[in-house]
Residue frames as a rotation matrix with the C-alpha (Angstrom) as fourth column:
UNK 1
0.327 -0.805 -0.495 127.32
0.881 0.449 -0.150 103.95
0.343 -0.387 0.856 57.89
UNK 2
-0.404 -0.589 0.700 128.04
0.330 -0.808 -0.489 107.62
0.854 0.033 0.520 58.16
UNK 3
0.218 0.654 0.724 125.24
-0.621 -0.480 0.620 108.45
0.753 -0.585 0.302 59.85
UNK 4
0.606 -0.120 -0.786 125.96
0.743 0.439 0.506 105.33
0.285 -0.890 0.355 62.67
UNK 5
-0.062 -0.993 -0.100 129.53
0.902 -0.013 -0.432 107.16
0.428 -0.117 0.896 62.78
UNK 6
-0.405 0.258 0.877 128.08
-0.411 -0.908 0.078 110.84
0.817 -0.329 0.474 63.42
UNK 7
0.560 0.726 -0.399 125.60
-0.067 0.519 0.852 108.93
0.826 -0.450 0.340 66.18
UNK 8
0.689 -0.323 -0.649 128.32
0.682 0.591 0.430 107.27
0.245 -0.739 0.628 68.26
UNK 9
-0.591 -0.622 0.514 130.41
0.456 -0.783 -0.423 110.68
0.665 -0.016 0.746 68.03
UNK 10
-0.168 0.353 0.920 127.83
-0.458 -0.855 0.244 112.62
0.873 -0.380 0.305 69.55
UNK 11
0.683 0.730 0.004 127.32
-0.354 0.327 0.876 110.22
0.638 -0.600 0.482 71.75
UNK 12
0.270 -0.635 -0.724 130.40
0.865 0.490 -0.107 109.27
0.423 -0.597 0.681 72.77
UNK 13
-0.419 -0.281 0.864 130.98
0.010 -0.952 -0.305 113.84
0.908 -0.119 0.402 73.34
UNK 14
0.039 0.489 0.871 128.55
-0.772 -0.539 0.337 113.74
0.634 -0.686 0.357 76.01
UNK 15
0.628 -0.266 -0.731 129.42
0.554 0.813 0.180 110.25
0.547 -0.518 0.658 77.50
UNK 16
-0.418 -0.896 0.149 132.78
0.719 -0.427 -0.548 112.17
0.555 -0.121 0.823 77.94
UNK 17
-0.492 0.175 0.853 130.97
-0.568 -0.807 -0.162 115.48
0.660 -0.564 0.496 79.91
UNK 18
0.623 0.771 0.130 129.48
-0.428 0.197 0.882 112.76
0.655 -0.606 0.453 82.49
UNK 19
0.175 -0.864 -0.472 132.89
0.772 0.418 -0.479 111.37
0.611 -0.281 0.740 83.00
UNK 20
-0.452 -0.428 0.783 133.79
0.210 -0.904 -0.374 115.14
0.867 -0.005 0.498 83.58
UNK 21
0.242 0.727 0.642 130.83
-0.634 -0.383 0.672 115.75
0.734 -0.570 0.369 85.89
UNK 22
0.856 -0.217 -0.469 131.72
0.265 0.963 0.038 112.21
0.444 -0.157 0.882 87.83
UNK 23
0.248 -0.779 -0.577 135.25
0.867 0.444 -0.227 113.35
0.433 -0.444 0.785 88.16
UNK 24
-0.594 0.050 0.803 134.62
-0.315 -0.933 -0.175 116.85
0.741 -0.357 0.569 89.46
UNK 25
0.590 0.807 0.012 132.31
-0.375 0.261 0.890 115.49
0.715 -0.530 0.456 91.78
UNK 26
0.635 -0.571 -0.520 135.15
0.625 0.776 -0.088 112.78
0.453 -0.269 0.850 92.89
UNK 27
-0.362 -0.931 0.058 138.12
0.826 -0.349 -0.442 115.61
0.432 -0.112 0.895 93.41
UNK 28
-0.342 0.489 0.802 135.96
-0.473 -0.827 0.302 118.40
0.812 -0.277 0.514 94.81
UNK 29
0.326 0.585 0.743 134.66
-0.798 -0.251 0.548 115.88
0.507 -0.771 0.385 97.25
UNK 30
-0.325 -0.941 0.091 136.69
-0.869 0.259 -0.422 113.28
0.374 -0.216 -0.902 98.00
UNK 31
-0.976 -0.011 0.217 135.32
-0.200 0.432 -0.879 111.59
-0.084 -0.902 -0.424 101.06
UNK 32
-0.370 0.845 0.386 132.08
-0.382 0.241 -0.892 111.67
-0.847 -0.478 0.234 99.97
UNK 33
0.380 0.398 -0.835 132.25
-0.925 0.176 -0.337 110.34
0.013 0.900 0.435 96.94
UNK 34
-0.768 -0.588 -0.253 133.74
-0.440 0.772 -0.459 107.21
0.465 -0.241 -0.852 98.56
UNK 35
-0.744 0.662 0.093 131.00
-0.080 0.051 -0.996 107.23
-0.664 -0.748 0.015 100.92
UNK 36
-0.047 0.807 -0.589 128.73
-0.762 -0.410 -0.501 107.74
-0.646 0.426 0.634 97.72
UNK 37
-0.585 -0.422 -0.692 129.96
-0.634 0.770 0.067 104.50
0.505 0.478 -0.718 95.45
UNK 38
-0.808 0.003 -0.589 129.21
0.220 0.929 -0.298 102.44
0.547 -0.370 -0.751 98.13
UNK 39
-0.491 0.604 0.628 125.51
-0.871 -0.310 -0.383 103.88
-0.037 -0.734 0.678 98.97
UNK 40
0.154 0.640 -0.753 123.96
-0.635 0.648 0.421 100.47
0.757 0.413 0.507 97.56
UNK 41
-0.078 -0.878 -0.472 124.12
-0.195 0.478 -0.856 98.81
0.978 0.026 -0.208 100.40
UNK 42
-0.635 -0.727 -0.261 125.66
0.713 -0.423 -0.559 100.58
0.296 -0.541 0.787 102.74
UNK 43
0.815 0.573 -0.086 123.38
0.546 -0.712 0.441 103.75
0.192 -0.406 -0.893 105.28
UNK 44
-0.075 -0.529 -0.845 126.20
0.920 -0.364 0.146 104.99
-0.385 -0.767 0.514 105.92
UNK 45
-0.853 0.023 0.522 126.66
0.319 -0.768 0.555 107.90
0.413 0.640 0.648 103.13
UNK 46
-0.073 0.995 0.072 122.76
0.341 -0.043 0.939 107.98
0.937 0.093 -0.336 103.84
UNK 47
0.289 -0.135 -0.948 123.51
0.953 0.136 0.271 108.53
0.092 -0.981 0.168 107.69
UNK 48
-0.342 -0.777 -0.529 126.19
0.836 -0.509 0.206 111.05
-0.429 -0.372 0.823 107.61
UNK 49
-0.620 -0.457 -0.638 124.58
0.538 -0.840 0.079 113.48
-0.572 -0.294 0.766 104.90
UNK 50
0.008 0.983 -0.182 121.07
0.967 0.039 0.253 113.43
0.256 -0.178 -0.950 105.36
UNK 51
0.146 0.133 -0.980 122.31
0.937 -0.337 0.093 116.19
-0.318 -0.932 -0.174 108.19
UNK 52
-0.617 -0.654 -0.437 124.67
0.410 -0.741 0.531 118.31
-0.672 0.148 0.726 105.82
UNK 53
-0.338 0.185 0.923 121.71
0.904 0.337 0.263 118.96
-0.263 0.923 -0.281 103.07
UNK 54
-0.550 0.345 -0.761 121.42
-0.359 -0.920 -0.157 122.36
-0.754 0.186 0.630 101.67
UNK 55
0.381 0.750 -0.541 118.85
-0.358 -0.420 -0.834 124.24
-0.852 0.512 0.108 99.04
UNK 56
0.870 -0.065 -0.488 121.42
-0.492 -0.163 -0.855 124.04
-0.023 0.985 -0.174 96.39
UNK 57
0.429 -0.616 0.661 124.09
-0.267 0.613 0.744 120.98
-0.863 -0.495 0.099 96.96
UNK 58
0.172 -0.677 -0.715 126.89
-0.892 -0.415 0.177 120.90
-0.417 0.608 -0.676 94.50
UNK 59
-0.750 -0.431 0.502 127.65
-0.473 0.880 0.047 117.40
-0.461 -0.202 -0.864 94.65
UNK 60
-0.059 0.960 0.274 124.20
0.320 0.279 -0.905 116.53
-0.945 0.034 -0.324 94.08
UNK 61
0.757 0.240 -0.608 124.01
-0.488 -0.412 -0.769 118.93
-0.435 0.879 -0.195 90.95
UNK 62
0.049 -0.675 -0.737 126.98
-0.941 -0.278 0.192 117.07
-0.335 0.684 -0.648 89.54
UNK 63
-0.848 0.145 0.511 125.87
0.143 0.989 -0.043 113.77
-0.511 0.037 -0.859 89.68
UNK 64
0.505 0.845 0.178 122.16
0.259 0.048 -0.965 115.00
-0.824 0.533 -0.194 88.44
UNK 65
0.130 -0.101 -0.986 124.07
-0.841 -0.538 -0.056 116.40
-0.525 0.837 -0.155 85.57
UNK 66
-0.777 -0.538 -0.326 125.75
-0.628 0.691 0.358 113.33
0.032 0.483 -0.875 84.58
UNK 67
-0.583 0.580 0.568 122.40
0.280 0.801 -0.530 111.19
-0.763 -0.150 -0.629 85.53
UNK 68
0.310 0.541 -0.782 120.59
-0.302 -0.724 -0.620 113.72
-0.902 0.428 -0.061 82.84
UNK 69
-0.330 -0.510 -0.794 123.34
-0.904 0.414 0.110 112.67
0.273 0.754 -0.597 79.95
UNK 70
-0.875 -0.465 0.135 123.21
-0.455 0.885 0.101 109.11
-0.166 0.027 -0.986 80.94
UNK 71
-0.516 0.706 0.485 119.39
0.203 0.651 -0.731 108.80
-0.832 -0.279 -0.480 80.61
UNK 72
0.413 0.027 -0.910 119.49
-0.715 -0.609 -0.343 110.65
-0.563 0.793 -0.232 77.61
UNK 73
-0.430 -0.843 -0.325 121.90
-0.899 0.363 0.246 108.97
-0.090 0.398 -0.913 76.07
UNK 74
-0.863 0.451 0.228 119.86
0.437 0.892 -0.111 105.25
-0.254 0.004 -0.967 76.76
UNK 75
0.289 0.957 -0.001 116.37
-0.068 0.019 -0.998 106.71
-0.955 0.288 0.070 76.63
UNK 76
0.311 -0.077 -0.947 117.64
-0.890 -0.374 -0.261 107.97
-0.335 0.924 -0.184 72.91
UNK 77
-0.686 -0.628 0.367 119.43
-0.504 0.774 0.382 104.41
-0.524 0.077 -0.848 72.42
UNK 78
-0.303 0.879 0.369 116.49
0.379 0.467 -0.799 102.44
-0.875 -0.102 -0.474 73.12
UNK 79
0.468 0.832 -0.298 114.55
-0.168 -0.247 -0.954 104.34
-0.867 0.497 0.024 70.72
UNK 80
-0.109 -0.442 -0.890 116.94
-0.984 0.176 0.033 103.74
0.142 0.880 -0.454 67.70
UNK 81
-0.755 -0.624 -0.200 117.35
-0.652 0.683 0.329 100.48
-0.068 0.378 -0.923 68.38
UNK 82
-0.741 0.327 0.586 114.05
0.469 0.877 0.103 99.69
-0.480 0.351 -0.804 68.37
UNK 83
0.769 0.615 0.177 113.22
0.335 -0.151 -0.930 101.86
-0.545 0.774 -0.322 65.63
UNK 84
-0.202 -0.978 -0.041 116.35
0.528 -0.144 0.837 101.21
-0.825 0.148 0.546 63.74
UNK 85
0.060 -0.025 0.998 114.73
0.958 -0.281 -0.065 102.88
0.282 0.959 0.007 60.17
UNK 86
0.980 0.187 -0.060 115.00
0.192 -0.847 0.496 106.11
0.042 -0.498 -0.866 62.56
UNK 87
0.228 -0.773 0.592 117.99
0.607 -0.363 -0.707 108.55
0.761 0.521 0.386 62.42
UNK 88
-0.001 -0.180 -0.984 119.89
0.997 -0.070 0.012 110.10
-0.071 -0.981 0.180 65.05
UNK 89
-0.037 -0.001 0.999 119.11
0.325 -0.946 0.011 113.87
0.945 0.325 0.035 64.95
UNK 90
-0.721 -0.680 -0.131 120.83
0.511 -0.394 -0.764 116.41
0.468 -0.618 0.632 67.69
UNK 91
-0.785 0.353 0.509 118.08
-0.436 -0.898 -0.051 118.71
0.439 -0.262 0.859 68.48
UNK 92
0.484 0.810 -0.332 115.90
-0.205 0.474 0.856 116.10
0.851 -0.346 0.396 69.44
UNK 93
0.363 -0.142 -0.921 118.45
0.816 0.525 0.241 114.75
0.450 -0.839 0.306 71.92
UNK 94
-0.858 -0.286 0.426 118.95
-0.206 -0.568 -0.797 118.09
0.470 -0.772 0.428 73.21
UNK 95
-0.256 0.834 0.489 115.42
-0.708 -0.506 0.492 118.53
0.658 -0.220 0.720 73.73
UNK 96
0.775 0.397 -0.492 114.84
0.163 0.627 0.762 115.12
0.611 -0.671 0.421 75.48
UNK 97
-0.668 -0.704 -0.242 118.51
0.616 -0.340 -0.711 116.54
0.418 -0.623 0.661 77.86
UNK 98
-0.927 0.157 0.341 116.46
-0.284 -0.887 -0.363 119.66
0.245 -0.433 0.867 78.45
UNK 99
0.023 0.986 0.167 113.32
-0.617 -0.117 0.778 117.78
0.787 -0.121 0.605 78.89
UNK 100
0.342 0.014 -0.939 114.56
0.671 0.697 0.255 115.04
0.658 -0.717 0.229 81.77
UNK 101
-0.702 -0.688 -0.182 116.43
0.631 -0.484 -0.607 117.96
0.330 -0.541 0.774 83.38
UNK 102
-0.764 0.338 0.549 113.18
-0.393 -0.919 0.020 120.36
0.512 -0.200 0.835 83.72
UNK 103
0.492 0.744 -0.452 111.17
-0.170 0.591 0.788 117.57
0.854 -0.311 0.417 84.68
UNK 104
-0.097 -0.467 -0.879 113.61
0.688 0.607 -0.399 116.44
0.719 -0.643 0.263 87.29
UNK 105
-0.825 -0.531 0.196 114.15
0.364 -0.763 -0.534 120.41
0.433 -0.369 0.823 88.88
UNK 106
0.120 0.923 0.367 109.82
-0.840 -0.102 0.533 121.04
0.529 -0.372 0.763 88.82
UNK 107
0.355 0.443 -0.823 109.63
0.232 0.811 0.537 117.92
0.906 -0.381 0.186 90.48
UNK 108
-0.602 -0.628 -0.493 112.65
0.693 -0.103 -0.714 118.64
0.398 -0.771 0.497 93.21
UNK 109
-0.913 0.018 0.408 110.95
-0.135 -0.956 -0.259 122.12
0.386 -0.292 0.875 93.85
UNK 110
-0.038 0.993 0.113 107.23
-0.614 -0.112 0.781 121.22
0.788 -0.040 0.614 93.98
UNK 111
0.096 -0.091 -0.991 108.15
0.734 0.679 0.009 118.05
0.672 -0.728 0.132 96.47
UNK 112
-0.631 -0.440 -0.639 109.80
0.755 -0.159 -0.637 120.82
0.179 -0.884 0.432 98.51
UNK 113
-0.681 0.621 0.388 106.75
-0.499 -0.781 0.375 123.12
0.536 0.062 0.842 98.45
UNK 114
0.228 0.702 -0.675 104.76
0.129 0.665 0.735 120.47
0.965 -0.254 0.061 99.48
UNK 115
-0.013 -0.519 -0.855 106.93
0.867 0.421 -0.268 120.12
0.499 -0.744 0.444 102.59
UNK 116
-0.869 -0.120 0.481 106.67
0.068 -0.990 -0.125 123.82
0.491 -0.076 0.868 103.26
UNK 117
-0.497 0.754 0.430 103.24
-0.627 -0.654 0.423 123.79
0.600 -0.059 0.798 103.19
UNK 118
0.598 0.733 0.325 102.28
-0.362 -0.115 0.925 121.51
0.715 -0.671 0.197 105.32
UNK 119
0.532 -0.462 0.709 105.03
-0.763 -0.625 0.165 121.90
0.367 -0.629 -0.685 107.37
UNK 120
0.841 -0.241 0.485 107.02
-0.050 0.857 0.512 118.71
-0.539 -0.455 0.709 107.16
UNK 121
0.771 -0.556 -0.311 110.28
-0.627 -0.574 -0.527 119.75
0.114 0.601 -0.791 105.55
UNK 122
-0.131 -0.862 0.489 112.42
-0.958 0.238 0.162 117.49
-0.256 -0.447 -0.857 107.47
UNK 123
-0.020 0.341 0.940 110.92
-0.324 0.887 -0.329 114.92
-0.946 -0.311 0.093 106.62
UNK 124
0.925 0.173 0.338 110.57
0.317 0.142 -0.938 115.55
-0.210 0.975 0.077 102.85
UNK 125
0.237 -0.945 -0.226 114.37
-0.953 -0.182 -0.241 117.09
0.187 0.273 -0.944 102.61
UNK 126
-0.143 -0.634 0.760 115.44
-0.492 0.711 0.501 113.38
-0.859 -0.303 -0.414 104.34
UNK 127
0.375 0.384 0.844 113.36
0.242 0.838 -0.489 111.42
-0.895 0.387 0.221 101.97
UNK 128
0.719 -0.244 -0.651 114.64
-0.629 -0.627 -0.460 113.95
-0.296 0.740 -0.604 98.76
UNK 129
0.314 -0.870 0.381 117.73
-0.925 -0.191 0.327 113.35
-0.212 -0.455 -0.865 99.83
UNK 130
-0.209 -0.308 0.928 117.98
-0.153 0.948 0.280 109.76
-0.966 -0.084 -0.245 100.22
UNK 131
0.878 0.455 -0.148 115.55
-0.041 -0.237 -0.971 109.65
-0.477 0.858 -0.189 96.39
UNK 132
0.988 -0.115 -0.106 118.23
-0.149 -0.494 -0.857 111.58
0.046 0.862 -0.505 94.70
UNK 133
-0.331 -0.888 0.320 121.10
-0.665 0.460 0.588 109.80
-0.670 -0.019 -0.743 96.33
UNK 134
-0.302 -0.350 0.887 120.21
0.188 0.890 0.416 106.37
-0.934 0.292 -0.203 94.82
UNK 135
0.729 0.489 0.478 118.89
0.500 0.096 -0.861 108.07
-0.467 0.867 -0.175 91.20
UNK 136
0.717 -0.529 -0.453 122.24
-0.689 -0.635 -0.349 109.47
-0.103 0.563 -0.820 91.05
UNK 137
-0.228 -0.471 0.853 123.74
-0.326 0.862 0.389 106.10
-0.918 -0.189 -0.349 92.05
UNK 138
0.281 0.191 0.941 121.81
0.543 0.777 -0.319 104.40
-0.792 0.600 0.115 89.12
UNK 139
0.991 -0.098 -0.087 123.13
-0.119 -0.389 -0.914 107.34
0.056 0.916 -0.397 86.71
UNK 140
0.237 -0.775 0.586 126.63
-0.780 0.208 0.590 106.52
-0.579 -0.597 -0.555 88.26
UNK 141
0.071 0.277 0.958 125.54
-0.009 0.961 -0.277 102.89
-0.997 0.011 0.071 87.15
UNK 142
0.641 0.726 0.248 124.72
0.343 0.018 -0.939 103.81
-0.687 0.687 -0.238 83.52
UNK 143
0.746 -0.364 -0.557 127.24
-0.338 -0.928 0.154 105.36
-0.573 0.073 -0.816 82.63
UNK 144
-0.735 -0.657 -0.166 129.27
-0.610 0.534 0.586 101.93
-0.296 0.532 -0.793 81.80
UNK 145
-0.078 0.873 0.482 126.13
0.293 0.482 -0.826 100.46
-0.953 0.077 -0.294 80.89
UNK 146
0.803 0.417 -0.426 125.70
-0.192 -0.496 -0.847 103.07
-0.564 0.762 -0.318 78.17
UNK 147
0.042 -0.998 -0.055 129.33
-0.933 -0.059 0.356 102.35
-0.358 0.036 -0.933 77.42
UNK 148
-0.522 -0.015 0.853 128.92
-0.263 0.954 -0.144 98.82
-0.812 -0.300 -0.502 76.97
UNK 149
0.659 0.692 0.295 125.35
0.336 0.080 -0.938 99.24
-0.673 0.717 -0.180 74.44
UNK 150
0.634 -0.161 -0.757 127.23
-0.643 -0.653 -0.400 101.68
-0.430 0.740 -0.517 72.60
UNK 151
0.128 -0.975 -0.184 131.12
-0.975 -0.158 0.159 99.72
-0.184 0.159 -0.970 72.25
UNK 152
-0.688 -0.169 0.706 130.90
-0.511 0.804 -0.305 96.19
-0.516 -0.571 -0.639 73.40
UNK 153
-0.587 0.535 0.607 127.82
0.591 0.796 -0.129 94.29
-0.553 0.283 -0.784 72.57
UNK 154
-0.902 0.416 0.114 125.05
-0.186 -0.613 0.768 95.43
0.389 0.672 0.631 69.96
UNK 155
-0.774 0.591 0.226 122.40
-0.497 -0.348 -0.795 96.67
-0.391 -0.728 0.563 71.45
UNK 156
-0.497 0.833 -0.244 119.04
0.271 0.416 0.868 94.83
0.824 0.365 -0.432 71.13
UNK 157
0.543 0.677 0.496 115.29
-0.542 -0.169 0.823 94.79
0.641 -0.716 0.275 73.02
UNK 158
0.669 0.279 -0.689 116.66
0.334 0.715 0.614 92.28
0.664 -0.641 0.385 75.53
UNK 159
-0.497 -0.863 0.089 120.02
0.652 -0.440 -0.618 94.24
0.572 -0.249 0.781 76.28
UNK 160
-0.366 0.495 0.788 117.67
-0.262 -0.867 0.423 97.53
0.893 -0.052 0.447 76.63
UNK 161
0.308 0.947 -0.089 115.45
-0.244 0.169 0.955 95.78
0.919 -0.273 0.284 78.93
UNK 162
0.235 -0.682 -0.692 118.20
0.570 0.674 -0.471 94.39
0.788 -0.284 0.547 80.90
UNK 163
-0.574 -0.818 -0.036 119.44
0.628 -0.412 -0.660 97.34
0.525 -0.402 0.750 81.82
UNK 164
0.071 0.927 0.369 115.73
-0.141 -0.357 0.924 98.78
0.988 -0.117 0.105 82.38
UNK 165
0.443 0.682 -0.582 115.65
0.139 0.589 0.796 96.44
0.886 -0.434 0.166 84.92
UNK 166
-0.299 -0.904 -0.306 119.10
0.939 -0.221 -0.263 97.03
0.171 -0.366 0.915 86.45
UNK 167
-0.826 -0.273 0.494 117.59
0.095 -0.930 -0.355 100.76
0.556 -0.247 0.794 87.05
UNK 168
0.200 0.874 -0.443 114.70
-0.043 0.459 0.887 99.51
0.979 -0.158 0.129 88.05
UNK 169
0.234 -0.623 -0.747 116.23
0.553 0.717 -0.425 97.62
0.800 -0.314 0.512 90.74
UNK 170
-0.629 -0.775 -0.067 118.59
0.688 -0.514 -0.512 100.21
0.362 -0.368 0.856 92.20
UNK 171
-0.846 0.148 0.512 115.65
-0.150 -0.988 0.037 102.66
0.512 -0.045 0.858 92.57
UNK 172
0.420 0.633 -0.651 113.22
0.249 0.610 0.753 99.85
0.873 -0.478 0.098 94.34
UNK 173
0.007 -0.567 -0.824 115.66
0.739 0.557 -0.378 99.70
0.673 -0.607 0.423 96.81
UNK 174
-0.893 -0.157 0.422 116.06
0.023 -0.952 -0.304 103.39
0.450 -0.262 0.854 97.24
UNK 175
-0.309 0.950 0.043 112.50
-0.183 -0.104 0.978 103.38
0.933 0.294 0.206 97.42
UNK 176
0.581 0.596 -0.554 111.70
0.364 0.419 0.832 100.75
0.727 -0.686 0.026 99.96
UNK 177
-0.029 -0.459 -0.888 114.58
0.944 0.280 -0.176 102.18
0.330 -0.843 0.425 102.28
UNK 178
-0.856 0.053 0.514 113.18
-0.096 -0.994 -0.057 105.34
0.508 -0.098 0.856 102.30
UNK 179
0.040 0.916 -0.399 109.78
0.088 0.395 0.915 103.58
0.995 -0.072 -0.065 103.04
UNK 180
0.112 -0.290 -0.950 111.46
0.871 0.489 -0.047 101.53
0.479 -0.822 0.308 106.12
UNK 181
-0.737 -0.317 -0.597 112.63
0.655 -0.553 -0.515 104.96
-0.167 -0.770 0.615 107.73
UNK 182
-0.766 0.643 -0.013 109.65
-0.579 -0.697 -0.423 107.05
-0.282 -0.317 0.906 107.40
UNK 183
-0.302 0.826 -0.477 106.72
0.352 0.561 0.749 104.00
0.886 0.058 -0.460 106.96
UNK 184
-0.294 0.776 -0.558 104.99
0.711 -0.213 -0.670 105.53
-0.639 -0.594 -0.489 110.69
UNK 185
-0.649 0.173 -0.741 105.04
-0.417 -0.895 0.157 108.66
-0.636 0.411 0.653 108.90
UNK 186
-0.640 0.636 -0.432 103.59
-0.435 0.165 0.885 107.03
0.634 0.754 0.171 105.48
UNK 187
-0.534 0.780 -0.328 100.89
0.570 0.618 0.542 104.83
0.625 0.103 -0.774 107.02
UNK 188
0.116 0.776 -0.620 99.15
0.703 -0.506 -0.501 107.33
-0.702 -0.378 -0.604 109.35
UNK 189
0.366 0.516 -0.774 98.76
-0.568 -0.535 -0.625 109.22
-0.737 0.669 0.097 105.93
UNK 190
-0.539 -0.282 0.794 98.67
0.588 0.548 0.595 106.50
-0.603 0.787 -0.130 103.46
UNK 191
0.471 0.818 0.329 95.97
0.691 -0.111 -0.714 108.26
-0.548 0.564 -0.618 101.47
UNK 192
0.895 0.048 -0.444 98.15
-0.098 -0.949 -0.301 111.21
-0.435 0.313 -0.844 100.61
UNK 193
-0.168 -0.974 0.151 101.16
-0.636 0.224 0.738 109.04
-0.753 0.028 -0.658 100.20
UNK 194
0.033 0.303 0.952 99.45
0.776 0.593 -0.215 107.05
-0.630 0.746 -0.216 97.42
UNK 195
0.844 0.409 0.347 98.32
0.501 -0.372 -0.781 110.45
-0.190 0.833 -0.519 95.87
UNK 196
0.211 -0.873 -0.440 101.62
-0.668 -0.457 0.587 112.05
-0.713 0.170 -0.680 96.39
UNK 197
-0.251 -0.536 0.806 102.71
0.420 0.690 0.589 108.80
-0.872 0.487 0.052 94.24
UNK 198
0.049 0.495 0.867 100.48
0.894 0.365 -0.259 108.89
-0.445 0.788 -0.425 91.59
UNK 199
0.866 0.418 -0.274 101.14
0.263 -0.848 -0.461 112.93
-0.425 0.327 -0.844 91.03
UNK 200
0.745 -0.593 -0.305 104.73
-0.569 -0.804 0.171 113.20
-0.347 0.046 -0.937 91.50
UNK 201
-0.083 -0.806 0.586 105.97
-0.619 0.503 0.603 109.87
-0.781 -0.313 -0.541 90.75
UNK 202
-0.174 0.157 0.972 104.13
0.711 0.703 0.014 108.13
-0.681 0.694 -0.234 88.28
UNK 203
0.487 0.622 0.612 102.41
0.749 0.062 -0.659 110.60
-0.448 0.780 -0.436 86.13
UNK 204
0.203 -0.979 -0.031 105.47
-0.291 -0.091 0.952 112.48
-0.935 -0.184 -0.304 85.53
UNK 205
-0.430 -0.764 0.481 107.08
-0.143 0.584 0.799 109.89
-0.891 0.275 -0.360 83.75
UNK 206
-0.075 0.891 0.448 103.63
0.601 0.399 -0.693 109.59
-0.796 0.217 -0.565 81.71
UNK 207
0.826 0.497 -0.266 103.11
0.214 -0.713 -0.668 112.64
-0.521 0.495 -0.695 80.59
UNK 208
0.139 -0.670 -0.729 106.94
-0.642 -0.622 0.449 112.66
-0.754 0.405 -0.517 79.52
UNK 209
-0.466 -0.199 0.862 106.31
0.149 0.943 0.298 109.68
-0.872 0.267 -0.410 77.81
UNK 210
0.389 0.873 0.295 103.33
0.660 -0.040 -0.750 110.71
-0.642 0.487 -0.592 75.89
UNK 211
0.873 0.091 -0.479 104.97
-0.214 -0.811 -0.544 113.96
-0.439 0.578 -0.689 74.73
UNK 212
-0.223 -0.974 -0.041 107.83
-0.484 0.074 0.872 112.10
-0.846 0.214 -0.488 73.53
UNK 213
-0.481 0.289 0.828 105.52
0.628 0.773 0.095 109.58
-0.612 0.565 -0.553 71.50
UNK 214
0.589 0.807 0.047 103.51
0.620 -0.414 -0.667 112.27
-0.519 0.421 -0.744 69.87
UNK 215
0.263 -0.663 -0.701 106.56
-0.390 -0.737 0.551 114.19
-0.882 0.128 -0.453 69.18
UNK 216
-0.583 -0.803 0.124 108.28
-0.329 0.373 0.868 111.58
-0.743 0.465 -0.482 66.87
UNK 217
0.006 0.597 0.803 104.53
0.799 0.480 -0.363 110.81
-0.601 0.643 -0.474 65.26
């Protein structure tokens, strides 16, 4: 019982600094964080500031923070709840904070090397762009999601999955409507757009899997 009570504290500390991130994001930008709410959907957000996108894009970094806590925060769920004889222990969930966040930044950077080098930047800043609009949307999303597991209902595999899917979902979309506006581009190089997948998109996720699963054996 203590230990639940320490759990949902620590968890409820950093819920609270995505809120923070979320509403700094909101009052610092106003207009585009109206425009951002409603990207599910909606090209417009996707329209207007495609154009404005810098190296280092504030807005952007405050949503990835808060998408960083919020996938933390569930990835770590998940795993308690379905290994409840497991204990919540802090340094691990820093390490899996500091391990979606360095994955997320090598990925951003190496995409935009790519684009450097062979010399298609615009194209790979739009597609970034658009990417890391709707994967901050679905941390947006999560946020009362995570709210919900935590307060509301007790969390189980089907909940977990639920919401899997529900990010799932949101990031198909992203996906295919990045597709739709650069698909000439992808199909007169489908070959490199498969391996681009399979380097930067899937195996990724793999290898952070794995070194979580070995970690906890």
């Amino acid at each position: 019982m203590i230990s639940e009570i320490i759990t949902y504290e620590w968890f409820t500390i950093f819920m609270v600094l995505g809120l923070v991130f979320i509403c700094l994001a909101k009052v610092l930008f106003t207009n585009r964080f109206m425009d951002f709410i409603r990207v599910f959907g909606n090209s417009r957000y996707l329209k207007i500031y495609t154009k404005d996108q810098k190296f280092i894009d504030i807005f952007d970094g405050l949503l990835f923070f808060n998408l960083v806590i919020s996938l933390s925060i569930f990835g770590y769920l998940s795993f308690l709840t379905i290994q409840p004889d497991q204990s919540f222990e802090l340094d691990v969930f820093l390490k899996i904070i500091l391990g979606i966040s360095t994955l997320g930044i090598i990925k951003i950077l190496i995409e935009r090397l790519i684009g450097s080098l062979f010399e298609i930047d615009k194209i790979i800043e739009s597609y970034l762009f658009q990417k890391t609009s709707y994967k901050n949307f679905s941390g947006f999303v999560l946020l009362p999601l995570n709210a919900l597991l935590l307060y509301t209902i007790n969390p189980s595999k089907i909940s977990i999955l639920i919401v899997i899917l529900v990010m799932i979902l949101i990031n198909l979309i992203g996906f295919i409507t990045s597709f739709k506006i650069h698909q000439k581009a992808v199909l007169n190089n489908i070959f490199y757009f498969i391996l681009y997948l399979c380097a930067l998109e899937i195996g990724p996720y793999l290898i952070l899997y794995k070194i979580i699963v070995e970690y906890k054996a």
